[in-house]
DRENZAZA-478715 format. One record per residue (C-alpha): x, y, z; chain; residue in one letter; residue number from 0. Coordinates in Angstrom, 1 decimal. Layout:
N
<site xx="X" yy="Y" zz="Z" chaine="A" residu="a" num="NUM"/>
...
//
This chain:
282
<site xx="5.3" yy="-11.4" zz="-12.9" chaine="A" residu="x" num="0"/>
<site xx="8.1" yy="-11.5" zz="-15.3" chaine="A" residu="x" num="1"/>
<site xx="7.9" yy="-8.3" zz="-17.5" chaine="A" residu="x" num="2"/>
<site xx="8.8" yy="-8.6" zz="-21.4" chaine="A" residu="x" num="3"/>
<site xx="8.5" yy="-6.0" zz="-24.0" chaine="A" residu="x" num="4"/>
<site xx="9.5" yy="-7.4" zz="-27.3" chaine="A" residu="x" num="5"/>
<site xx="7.8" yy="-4.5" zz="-29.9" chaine="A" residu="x" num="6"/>
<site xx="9.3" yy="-0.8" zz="-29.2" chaine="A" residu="x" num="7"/>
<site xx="10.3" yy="2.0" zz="-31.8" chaine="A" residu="x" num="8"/>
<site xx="13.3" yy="4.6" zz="-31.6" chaine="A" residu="x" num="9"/>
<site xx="14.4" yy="7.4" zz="-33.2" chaine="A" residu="x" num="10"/>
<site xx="15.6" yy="4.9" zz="-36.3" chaine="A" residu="x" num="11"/>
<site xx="11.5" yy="4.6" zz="-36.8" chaine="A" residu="x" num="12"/>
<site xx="10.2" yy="7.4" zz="-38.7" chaine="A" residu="x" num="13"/>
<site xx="7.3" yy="7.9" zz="-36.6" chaine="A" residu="x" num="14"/>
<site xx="9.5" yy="8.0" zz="-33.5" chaine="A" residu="x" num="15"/>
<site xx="11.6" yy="10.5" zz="-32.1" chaine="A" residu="x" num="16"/>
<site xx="12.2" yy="8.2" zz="-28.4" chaine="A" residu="x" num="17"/>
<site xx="16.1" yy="8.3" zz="-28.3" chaine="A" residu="x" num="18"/>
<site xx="17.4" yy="4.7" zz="-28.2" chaine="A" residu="x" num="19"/>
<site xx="19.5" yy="5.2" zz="-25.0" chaine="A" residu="x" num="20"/>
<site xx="16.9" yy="6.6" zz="-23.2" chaine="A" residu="x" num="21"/>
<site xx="14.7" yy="3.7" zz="-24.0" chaine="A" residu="x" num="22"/>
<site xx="17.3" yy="1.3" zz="-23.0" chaine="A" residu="x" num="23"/>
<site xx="17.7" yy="3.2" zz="-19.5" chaine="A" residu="x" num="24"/>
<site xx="13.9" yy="3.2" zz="-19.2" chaine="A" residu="x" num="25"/>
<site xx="14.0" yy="-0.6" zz="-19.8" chaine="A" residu="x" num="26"/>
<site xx="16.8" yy="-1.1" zz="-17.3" chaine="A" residu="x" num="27"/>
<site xx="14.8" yy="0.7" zz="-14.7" chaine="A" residu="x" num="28"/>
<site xx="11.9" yy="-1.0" zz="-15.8" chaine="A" residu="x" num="29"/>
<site xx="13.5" yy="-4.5" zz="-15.1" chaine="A" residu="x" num="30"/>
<site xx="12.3" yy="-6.2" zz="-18.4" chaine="A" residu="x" num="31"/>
<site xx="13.5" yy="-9.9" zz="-18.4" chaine="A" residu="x" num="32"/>
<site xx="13.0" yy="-8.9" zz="-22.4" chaine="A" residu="x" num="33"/>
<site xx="13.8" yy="-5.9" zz="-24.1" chaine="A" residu="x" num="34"/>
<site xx="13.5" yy="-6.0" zz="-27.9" chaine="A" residu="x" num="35"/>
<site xx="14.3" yy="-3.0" zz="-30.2" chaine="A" residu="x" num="36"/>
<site xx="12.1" yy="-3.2" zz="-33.5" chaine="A" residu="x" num="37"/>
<site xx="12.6" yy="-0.4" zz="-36.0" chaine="A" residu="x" num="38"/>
<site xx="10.4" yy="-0.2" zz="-38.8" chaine="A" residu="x" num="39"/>
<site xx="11.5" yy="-1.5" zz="-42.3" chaine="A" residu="x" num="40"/>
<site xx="9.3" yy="-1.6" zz="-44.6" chaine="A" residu="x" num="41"/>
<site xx="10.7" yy="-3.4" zz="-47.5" chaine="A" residu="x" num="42"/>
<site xx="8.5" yy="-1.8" zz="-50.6" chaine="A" residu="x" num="43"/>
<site xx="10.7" yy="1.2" zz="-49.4" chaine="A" residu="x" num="44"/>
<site xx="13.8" yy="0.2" zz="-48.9" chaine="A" residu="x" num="45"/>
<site xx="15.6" yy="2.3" zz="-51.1" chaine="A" residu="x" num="46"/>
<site xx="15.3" yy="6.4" zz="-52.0" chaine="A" residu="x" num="47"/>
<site xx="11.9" yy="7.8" zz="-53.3" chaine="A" residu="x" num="48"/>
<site xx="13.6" yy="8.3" zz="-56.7" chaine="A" residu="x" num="49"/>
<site xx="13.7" yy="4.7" zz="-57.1" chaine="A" residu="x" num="50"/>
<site xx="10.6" yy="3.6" zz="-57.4" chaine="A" residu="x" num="51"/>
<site xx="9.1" yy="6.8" zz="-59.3" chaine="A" residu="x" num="52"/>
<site xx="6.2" yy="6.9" zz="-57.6" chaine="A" residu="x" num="53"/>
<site xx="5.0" yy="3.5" zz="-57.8" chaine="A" residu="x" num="54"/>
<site xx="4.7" yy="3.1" zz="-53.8" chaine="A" residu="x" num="55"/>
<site xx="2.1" yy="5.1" zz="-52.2" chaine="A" residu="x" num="56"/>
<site xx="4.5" yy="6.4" zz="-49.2" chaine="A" residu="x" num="57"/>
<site xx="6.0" yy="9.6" zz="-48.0" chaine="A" residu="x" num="58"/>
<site xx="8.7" yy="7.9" zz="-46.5" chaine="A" residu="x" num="59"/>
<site xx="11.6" yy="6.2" zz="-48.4" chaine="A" residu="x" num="60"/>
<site xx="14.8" yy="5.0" zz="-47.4" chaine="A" residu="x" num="61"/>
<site xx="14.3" yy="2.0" zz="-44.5" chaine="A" residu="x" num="62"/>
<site xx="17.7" yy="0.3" zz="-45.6" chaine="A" residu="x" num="63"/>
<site xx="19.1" yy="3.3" zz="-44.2" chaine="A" residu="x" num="64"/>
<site xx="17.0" yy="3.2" zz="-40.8" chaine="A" residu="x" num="65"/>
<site xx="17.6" yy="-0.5" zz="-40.4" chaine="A" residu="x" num="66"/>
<site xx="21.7" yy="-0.4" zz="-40.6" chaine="A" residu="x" num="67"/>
<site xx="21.2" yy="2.6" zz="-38.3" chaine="A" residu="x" num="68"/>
<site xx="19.0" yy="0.6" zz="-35.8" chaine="A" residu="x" num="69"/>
<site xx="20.9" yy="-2.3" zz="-36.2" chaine="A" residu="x" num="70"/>
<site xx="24.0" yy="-0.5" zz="-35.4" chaine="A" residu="x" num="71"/>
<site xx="22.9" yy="1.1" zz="-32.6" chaine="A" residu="x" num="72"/>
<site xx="21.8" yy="-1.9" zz="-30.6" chaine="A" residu="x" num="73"/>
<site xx="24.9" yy="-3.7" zz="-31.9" chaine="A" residu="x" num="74"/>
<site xx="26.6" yy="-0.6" zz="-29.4" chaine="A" residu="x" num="75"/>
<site xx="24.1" yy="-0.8" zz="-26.8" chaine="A" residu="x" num="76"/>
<site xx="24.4" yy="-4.8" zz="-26.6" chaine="A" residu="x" num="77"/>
<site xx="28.2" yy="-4.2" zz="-25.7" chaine="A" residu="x" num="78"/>
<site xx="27.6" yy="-1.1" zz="-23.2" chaine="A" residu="x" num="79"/>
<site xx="24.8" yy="-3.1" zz="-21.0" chaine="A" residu="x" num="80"/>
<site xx="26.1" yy="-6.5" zz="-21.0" chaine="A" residu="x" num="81"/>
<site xx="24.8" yy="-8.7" zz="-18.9" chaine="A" residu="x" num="82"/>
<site xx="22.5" yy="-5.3" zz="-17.2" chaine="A" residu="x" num="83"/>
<site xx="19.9" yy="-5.2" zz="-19.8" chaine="A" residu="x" num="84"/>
<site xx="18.5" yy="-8.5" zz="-22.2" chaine="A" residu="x" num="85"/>
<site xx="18.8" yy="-6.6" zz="-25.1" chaine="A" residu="x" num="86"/>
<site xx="17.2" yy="-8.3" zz="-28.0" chaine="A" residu="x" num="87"/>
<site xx="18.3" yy="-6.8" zz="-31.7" chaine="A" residu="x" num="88"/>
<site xx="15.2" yy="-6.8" zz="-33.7" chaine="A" residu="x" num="89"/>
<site xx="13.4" yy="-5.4" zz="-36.6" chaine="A" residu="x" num="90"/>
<site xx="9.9" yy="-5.2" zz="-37.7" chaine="A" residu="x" num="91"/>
<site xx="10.0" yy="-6.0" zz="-41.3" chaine="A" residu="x" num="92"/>
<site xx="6.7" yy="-4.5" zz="-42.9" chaine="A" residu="x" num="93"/>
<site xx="5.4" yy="-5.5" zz="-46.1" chaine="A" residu="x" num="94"/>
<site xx="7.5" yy="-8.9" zz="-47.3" chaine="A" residu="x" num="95"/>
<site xx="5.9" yy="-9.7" zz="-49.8" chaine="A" residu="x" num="96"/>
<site xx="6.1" yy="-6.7" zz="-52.1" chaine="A" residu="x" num="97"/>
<site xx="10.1" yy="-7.2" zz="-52.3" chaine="A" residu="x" num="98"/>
<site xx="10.9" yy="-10.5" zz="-51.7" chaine="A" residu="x" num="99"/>
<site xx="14.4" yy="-10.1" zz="-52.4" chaine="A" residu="x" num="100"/>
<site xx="15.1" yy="-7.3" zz="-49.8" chaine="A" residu="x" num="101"/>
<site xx="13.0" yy="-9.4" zz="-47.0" chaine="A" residu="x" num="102"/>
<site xx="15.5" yy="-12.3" zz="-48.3" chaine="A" residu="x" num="103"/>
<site xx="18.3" yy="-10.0" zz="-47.5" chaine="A" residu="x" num="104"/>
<site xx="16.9" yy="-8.8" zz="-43.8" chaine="A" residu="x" num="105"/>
<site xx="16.2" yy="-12.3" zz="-42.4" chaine="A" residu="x" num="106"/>
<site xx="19.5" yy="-13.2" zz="-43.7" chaine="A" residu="x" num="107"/>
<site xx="21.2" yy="-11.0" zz="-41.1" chaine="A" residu="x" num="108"/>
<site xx="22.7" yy="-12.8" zz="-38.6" chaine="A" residu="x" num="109"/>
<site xx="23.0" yy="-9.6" zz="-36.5" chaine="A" residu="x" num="110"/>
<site xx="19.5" yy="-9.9" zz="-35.9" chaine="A" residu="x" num="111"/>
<site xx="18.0" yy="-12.0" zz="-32.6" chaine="A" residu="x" num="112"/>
<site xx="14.5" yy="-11.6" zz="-33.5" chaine="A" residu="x" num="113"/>
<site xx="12.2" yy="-10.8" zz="-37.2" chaine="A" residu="x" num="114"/>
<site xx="8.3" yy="-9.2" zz="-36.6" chaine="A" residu="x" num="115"/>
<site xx="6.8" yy="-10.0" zz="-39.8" chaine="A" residu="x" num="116"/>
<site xx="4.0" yy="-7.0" zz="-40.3" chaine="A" residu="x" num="117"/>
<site xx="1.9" yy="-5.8" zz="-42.7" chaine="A" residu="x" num="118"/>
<site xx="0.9" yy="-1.8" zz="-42.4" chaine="A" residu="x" num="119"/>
<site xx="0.2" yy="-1.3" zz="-46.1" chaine="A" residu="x" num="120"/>
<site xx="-1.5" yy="-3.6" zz="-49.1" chaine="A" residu="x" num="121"/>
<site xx="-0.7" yy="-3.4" zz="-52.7" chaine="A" residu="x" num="122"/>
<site xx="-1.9" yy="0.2" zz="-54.6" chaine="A" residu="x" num="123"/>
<site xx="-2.7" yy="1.3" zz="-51.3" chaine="A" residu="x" num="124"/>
<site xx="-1.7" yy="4.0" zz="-48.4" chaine="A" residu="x" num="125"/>
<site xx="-0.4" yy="3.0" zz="-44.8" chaine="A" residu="x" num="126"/>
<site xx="-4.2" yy="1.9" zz="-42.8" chaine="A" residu="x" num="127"/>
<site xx="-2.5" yy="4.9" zz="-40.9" chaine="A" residu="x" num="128"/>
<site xx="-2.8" yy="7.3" zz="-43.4" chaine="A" residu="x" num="129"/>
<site xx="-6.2" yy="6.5" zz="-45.3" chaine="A" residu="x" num="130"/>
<site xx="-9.4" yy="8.4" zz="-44.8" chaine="A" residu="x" num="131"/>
<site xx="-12.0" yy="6.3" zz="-44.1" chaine="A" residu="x" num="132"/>
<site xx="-14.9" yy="8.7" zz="-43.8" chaine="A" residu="x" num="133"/>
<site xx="-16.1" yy="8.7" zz="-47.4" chaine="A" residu="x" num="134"/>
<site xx="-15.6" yy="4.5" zz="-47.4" chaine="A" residu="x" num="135"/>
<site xx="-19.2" yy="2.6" zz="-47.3" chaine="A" residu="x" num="136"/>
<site xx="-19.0" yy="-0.3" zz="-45.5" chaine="A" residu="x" num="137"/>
<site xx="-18.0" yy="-2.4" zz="-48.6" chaine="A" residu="x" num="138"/>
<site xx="-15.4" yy="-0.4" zz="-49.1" chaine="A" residu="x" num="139"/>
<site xx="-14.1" yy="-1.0" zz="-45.7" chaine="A" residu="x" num="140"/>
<site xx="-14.8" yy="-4.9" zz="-46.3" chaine="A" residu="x" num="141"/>
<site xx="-12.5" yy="-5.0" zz="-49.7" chaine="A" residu="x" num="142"/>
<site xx="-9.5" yy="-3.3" zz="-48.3" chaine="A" residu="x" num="143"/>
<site xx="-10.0" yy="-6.1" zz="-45.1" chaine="A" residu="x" num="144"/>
<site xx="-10.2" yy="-8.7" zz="-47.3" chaine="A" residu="x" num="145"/>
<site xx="-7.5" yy="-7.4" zz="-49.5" chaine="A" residu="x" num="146"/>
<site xx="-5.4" yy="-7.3" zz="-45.9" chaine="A" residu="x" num="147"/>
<site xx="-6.2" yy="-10.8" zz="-44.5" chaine="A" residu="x" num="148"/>
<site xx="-5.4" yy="-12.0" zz="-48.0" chaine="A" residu="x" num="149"/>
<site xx="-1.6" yy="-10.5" zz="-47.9" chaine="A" residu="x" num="150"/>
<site xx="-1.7" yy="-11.8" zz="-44.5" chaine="A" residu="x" num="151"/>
<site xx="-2.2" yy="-15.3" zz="-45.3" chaine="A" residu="x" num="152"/>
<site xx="0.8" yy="-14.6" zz="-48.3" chaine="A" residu="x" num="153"/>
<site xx="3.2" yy="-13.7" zz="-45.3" chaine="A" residu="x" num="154"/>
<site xx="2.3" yy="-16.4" zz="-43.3" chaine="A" residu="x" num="155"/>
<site xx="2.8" yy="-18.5" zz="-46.1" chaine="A" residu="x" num="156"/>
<site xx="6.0" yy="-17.4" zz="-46.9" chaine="A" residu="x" num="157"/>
<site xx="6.7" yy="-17.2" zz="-42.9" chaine="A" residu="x" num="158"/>
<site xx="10.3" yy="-16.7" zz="-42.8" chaine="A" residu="x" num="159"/>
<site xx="10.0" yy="-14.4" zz="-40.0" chaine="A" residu="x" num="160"/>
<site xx="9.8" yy="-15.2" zz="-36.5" chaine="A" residu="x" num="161"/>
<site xx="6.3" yy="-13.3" zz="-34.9" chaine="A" residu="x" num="162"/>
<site xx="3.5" yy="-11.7" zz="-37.3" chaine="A" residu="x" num="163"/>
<site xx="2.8" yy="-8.5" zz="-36.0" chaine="A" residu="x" num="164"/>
<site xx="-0.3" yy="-6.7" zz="-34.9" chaine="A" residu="x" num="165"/>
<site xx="-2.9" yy="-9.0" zz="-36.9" chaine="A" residu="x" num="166"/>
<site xx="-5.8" yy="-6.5" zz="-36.1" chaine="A" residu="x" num="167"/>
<site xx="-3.3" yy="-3.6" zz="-37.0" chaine="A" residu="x" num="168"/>
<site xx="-6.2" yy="-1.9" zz="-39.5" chaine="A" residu="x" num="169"/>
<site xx="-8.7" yy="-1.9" zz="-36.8" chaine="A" residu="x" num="170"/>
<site xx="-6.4" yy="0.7" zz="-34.9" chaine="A" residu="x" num="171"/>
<site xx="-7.8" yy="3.2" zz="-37.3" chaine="A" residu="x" num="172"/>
<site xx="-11.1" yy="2.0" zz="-39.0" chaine="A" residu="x" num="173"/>
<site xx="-12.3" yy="1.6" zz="-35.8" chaine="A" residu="x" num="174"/>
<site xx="-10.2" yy="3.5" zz="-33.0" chaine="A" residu="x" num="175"/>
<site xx="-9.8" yy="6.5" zz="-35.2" chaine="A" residu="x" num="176"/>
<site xx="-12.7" yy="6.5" zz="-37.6" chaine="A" residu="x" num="177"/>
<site xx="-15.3" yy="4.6" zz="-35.0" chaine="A" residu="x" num="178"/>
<site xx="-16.1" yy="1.9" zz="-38.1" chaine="A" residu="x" num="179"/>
<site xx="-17.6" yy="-0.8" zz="-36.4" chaine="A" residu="x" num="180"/>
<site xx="-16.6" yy="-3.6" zz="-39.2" chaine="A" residu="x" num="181"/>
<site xx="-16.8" yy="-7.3" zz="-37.9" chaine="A" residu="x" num="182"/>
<site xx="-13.6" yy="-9.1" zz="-38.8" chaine="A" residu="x" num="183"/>
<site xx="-15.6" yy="-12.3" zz="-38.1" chaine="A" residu="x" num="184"/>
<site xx="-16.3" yy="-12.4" zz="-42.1" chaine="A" residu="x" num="185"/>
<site xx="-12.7" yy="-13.5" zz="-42.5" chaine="A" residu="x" num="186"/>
<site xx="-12.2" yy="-16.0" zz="-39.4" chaine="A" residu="x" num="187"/>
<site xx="-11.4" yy="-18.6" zz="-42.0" chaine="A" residu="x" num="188"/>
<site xx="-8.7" yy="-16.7" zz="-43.6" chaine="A" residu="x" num="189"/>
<site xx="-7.5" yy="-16.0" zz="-39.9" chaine="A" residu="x" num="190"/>
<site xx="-7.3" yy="-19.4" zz="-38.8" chaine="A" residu="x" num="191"/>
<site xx="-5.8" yy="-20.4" zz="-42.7" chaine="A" residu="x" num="192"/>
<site xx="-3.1" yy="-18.1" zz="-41.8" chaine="A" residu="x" num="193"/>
<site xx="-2.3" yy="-19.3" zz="-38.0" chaine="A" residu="x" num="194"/>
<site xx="-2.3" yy="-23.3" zz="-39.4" chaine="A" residu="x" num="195"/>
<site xx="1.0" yy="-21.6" zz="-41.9" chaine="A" residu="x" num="196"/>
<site xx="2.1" yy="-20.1" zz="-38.6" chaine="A" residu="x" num="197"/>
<site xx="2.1" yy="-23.3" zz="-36.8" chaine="A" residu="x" num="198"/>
<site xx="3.5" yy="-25.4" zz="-39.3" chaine="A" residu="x" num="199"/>
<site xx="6.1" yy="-23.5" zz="-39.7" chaine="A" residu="x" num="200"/>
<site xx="7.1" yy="-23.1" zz="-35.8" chaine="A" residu="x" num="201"/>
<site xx="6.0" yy="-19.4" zz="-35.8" chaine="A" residu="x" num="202"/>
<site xx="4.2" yy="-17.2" zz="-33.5" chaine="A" residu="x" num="203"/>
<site xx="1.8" yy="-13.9" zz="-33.0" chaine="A" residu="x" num="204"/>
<site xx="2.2" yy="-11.1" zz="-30.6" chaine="A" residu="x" num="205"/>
<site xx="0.1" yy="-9.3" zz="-28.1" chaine="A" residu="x" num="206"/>
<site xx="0.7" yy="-6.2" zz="-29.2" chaine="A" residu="x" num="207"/>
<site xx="-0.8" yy="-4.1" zz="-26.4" chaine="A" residu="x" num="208"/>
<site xx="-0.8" yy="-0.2" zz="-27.9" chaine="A" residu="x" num="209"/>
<site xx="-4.6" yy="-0.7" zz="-28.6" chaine="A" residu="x" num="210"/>
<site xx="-5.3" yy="-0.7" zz="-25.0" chaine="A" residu="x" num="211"/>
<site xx="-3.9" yy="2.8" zz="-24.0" chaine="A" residu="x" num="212"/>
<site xx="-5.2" yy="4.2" zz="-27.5" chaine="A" residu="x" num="213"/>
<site xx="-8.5" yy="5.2" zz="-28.8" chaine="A" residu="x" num="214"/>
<site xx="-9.5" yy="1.5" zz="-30.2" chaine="A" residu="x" num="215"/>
<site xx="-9.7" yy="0.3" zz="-26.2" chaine="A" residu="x" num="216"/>
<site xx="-8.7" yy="-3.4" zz="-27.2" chaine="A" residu="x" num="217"/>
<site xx="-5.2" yy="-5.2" zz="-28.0" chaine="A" residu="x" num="218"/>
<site xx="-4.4" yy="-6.5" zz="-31.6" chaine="A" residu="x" num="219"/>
<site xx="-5.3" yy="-9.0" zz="-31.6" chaine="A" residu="x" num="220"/>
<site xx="-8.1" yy="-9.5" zz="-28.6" chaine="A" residu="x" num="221"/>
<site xx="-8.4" yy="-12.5" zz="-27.0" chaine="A" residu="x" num="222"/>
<site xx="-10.4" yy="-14.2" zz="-29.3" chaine="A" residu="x" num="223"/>
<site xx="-8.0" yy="-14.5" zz="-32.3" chaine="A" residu="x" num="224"/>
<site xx="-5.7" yy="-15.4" zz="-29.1" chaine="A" residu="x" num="225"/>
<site xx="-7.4" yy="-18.1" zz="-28.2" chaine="A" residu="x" num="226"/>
<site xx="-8.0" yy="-19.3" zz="-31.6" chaine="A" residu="x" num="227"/>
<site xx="-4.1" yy="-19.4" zz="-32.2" chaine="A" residu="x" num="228"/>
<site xx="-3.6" yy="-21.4" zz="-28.9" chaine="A" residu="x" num="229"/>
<site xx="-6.4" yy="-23.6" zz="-30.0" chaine="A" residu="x" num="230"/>
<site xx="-5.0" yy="-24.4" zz="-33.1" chaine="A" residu="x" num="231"/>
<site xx="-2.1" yy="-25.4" zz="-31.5" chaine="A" residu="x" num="232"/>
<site xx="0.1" yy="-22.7" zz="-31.6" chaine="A" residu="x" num="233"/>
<site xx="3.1" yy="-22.3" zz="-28.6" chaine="A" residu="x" num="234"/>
<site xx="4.4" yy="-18.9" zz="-29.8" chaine="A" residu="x" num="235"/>
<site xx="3.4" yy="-15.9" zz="-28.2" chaine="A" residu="x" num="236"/>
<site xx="5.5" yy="-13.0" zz="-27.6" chaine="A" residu="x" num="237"/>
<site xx="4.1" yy="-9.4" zz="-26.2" chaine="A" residu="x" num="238"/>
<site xx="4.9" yy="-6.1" zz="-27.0" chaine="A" residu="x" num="239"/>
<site xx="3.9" yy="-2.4" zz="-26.2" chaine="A" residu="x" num="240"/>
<site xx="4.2" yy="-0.8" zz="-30.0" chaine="A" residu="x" num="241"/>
<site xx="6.1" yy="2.0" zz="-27.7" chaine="A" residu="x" num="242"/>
<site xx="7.1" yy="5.1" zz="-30.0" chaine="A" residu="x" num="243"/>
<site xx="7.8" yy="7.2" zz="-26.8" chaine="A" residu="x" num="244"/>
<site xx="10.2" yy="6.4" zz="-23.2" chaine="A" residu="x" num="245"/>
<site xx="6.9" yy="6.8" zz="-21.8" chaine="A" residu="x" num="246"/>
<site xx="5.2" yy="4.4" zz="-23.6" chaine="A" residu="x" num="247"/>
<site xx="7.7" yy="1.6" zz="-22.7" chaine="A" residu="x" num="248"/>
<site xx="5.9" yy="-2.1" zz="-21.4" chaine="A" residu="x" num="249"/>
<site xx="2.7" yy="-0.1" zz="-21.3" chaine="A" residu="x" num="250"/>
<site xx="-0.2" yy="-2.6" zz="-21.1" chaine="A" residu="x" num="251"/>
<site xx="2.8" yy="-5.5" zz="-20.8" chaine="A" residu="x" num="252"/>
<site xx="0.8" yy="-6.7" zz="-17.8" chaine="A" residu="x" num="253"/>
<site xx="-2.4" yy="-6.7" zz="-19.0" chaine="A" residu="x" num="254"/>
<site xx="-1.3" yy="-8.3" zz="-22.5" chaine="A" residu="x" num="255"/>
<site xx="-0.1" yy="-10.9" zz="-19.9" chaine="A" residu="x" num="256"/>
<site xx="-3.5" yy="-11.6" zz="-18.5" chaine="A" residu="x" num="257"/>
<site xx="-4.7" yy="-12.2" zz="-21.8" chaine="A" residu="x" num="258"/>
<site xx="-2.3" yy="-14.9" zz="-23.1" chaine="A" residu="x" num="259"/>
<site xx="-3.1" yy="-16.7" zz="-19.5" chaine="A" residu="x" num="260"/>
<site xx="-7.1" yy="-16.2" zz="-20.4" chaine="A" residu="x" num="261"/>
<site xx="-6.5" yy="-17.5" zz="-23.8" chaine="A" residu="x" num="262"/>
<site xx="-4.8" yy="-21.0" zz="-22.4" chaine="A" residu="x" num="263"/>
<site xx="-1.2" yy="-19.6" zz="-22.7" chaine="A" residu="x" num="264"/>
<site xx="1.0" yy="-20.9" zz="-19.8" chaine="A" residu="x" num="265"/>
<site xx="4.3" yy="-19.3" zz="-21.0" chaine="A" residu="x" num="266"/>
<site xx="5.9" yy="-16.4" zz="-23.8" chaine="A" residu="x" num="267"/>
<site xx="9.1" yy="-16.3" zz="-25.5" chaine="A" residu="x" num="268"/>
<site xx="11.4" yy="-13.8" zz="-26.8" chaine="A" residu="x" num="269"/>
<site xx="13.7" yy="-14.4" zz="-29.4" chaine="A" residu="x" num="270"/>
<site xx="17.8" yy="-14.7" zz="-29.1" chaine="A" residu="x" num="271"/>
<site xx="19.6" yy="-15.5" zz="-32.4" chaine="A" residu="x" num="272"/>
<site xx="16.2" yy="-15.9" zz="-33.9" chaine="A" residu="x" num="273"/>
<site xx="15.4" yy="-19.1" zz="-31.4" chaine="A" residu="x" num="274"/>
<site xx="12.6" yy="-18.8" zz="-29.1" chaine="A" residu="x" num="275"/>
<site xx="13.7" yy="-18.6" zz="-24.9" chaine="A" residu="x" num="276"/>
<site xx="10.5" yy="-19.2" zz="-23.3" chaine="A" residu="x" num="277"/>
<site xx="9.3" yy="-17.9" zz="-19.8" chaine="A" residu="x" num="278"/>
<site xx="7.0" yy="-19.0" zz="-17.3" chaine="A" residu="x" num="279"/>
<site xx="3.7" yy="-17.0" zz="-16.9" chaine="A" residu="x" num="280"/>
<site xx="3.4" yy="-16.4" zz="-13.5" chaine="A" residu="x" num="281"/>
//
């Protein structure tokens, strides 16, 4: 089974303090036919706090800086490994469509092989990370969802990107974190709405497999909305481990891969100069 990991941090993420050479080591030794490096960016906080004057609910400013630092670094690591390590120079690009000119300027980049298009935080709200959800009723839970689904469907829209990212992401913490049982079935529609703009457009989703060695106990997203890409038509898929830590590093990569094969899947991809390379499931 060929072994891809195409969603990692380092310490150029803000929530990650995994030193980029050490996760390129771990992912030689790991023999990854893929290895993608994905810093956050989110793009409502591109620039210093003092910029936006407290419009954006974050405690964390200054992602133009992280990505040329990211970027840079793999730019390095690219020339070091060589033909050793498949190094894939990515970014995961959070929040598009609250600055549409800075996600403009970061697909633009030809430095980049490869574009996750998330979304970890909707309009006059907090990170899903960051929220407490224990004074929420269950409406409460079911607006923010539908407020996330909605800017879901505006990215996919938009969809000049390469993967979208994590589509369950909220679930992580409403329901790994918080144990809020909310049924996402309510907004299958939406979900499917989103995944025709996907398909259209010759873009993909990810396995993102850090739900199954965290409290939630599933990946984002499970088979089902899976399945429901690949029945739709989609051809897409790529996998990735959400690693923050060496550690961490193609964790669950296997299992992820049993799922695409369950949901009809035959094959992933990675990107390389933003154009999919696809491999055999085996």
């Amino acid at each position: 089974m060929m072994l891809i990991d195409c969603h990692t941090h380092t310490q150029f993420s803000v929530d990650s303090d995994a030193d980029i050479n050490a996760m390129a080591e771990r992912a030689s030794q790991l023999n990854l036919a893929a290895y993608a490096v994905t810093d956050h960016c989110e793009c409502n906080c591109w620039y210093d706090a003092a910029y936006y004057n407290g419009a954006v609910l974050s405690d964390d400013f200054g992602y133009g800086n992280d990505f040329e630092n990211s970027v840079n670094a793999v730019t390095e690591l690219k020339n070091r490994f060589g033909n050793k390590l498949n190094l894939i120079c990515g970014t995961e690009m959070g929040q598009a469509m609250h600055d549409i000119e800075i996600a403009e300027k970061i697909v633009s980049d030809n430095r980049l092989d490869f574009v996750i298009g998330s979304v970890h935080q909707i309009r006059n709200e907090k990170d899903f990370a960051f929220i407490d959800y224990s004074g929420y009723s269950m409406s409460d839970i079911y607006n923010l969802l539908e407020r996330y689904f909605t800017e879901i469907h505006e990215l996919c829209k938009w969809g000049k990107f390469d993967i979208l990212g994590h589509l369950t992401y909220t679930l992580r913490y409403i329901k790994g974190n918080f144990g809020i049982d909310a049924d996402i079935s309510r907004f299958d529609d939406i979900i499917a709405e989103s995944f025709r703009e996907l398909i259209t457009k010759d873009k993909g989703i990810e396995i993102n497999t850090s739900g199954l060695r965290q409290s939630y106990g599933d990946s984002f997203p499970s088979l089902k909305y899976v399945r429901l890409f690949r029945d739709l038509g989609g051809e897409l898929l790529s996998i990735g481990s959400d690693a923050h830590t060496v550690d961490d590093l193609g964790k669950g990569i296997a299992d992820g891969i049993r799922i695409a094969s369950e949901a009809g899947f035959t094959r992933l991809c990675y990107f390389k100069n933003r154009k999919p390379v696809f491999i055999p499931i085996e």
